[in-house]
C-alpha positions in Angstrom: 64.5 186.7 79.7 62.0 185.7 81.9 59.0 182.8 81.6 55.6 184.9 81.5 52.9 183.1 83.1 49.6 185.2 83.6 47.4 184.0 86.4 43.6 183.8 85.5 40.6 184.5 87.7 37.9 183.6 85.7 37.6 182.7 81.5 37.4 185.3 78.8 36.3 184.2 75.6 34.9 186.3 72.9 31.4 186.2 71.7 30.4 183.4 68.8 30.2 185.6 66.2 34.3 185.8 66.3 33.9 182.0 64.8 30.4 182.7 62.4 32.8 185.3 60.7 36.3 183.2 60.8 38.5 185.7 62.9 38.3 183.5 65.8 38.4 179.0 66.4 35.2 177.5 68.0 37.2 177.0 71.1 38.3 180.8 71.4 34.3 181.9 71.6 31.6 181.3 73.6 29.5 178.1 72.6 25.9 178.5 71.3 23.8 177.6 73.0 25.6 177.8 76.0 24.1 174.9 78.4 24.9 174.2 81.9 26.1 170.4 83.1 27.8 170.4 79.2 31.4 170.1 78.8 33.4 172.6 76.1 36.5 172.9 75.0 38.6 176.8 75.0 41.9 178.1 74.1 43.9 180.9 74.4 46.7 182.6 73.8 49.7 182.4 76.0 50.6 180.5 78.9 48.1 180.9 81.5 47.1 179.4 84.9 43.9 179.2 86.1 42.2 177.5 89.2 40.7 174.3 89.5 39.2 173.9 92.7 36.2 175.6 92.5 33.9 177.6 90.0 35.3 180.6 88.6 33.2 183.7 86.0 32.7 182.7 82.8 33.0 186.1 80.6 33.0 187.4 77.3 35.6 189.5 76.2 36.3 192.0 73.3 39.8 192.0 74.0 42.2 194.5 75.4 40.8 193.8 79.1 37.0 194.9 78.1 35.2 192.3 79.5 31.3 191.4 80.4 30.2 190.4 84.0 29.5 186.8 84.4 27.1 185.0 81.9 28.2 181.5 83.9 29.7 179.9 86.3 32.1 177.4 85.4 34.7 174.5 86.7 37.9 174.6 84.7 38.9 170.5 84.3 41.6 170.5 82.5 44.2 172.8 80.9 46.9 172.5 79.2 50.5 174.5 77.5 51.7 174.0 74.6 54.0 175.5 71.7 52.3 175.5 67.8 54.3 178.2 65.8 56.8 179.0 68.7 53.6 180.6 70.1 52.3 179.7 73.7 48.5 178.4 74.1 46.9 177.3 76.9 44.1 174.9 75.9 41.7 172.9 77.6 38.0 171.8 79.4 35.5 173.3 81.3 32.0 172.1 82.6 29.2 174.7 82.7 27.4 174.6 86.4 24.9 177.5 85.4 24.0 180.2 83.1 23.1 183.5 84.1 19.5 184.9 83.0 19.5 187.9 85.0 22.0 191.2 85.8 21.9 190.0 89.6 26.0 189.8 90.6 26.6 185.9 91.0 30.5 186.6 91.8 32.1 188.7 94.0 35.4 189.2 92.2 36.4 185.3 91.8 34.3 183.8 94.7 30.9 182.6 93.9 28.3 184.0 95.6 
């Protein structure tokens, strides 16, 4: 048995809604309103990396790999892995540097344009 690590380019969270209805935690959906030079909290399943260095896409996702194209651009400050249930999470912080008004590509890929 191996140690599964998944490797992250950007952060998928699902649309608010997921929490207003109770399938999802605040920290698994997208905060409204969504504010740049705020702080929020996310989580997700599993044990995953993702890169600090820089600003990476902020994206909502449906699940099953259907995601959005950026609505922000994002620093990742701090993530963590830990066990609840003998289940992997990966939780942590990210800052918002901006939200995206328009449908004009802001990333290409991971790198911010």
């Amino acid at each position: 048995m191996g140690i599964q690590v998944e490797f992250n380019p950007d952060l998928a969270l699902r649309d608010f809604s997921e929490c207003e209805s109770g399938n999802r935690s605040k920290d698994e959906c997208i905060p409204e309103p969504l504010e740049a030079g705020r702080t929020y909290s996310f989580l997700k399943t599993g044990q995953r990396n993702y890169w600090l260095h820089g600003e990476i896409p902020l994206l909502k996702t449906k699940g099953n790999g259907i995601l959005s194209r950026p609505i922000a651009s994002i620093r990742i400050l701090e993530a963590t892995h830990f066990l609840k249930d003998n289940q992997m999470y990966t939780k942590g912080i990210y800052e918002v540097v901006e939200v995206f008004q328009d449908d004009v590509p802001h990333f290409n890929s991971y790198a911010r344009i």
